[in-house]
C-alpha positions as CSV (number, residue, x, y, z in Angstrom):
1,X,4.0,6.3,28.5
2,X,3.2,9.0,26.0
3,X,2.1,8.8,23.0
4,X,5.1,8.8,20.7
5,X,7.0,6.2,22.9
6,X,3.8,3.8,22.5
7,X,3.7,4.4,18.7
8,X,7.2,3.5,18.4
9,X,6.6,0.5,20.3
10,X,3.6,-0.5,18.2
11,X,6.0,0.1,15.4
12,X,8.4,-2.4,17.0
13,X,6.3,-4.9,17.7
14,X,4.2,-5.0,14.3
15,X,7.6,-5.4,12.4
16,X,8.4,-8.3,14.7
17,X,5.1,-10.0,14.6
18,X,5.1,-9.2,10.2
19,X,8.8,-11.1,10.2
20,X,7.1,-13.7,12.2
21,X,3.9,-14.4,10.1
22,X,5.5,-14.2,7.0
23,X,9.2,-16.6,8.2
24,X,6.1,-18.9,9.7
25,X,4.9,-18.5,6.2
26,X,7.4,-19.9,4.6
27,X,7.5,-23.0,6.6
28,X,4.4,-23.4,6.6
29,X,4.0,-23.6,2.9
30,X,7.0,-26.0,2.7
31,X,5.1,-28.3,5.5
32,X,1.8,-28.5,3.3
33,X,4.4,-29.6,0.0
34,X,6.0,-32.4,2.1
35,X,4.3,-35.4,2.2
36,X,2.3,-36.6,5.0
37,X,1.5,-35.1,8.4
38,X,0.0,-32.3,7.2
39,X,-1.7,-31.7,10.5
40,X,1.3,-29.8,11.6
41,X,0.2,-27.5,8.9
42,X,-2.9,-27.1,9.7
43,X,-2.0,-26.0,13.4
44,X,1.0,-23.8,12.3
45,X,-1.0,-22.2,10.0
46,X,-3.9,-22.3,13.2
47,X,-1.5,-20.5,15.1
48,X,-0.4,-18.2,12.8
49,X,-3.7,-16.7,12.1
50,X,-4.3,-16.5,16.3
51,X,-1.2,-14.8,17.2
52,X,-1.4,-11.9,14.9
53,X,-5.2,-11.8,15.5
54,X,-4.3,-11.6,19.2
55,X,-1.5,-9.2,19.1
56,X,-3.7,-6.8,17.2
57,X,-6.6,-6.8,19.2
58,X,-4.7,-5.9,22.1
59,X,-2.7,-3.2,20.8
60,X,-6.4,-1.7,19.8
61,X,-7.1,-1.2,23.4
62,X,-4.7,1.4,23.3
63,X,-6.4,3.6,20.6
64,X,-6.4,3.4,16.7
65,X,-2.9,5.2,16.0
66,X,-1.2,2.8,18.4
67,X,-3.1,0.5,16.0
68,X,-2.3,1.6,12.7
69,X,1.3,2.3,13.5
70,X,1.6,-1.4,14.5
71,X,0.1,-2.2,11.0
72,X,2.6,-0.2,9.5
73,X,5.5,-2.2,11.2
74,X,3.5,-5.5,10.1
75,X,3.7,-4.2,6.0
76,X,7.6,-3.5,6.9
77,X,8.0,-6.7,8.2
78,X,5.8,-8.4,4.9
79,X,8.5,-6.2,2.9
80,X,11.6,-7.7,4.9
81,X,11.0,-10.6,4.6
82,X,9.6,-11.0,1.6
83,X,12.9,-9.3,0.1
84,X,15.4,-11.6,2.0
85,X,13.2,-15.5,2.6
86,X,12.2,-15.4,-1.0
87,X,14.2,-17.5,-3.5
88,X,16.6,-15.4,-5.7
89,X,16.0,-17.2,-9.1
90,X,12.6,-15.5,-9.5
């Protein structure tokens, strides 16, 4: 795989695991507001934190650009979503 074709990738997947942080995000902050059973916050938010840890660390095995392009795609994702799961009223 070259180089350009793994930095697309990295890309791909950092956007995909930014929409996913930040849409877990969201219902993780509305699962600490509810009442009760707030455990299930405490492990999505557990799990949140893991994932992206994870996914990072092993796109750094592939070299820091690979790493910084995935980055990238996470702040895009941040962007997305933060544009379309945020209230409109604000």
């Amino acid at each position: 795989m070259t180089l350009h074709y793994m930095m697309a990738a990295s890309v791909l997947i950092g956007f995909a695991s930014g929409l996913g942080f930040f849409w877990l995000l969201k219902i993780n902050t509305n699962l600490y507001l509810r009442e009760g059973k707030n455990w299930i916050a405490v492990i999505t938010h557990l799990v949140r934190f893991t994932t992206i840890v994870l996914i990072f660390w092993y796109i750094s095995k592939f070299g820091a650009m690979p790493l910084l392009c995935s980055l990238g795609g996470f702040l895009l994702g941040r962007k997305v979503s933060l544009k379309y799961l945020t209230p409109k009223e604000l």
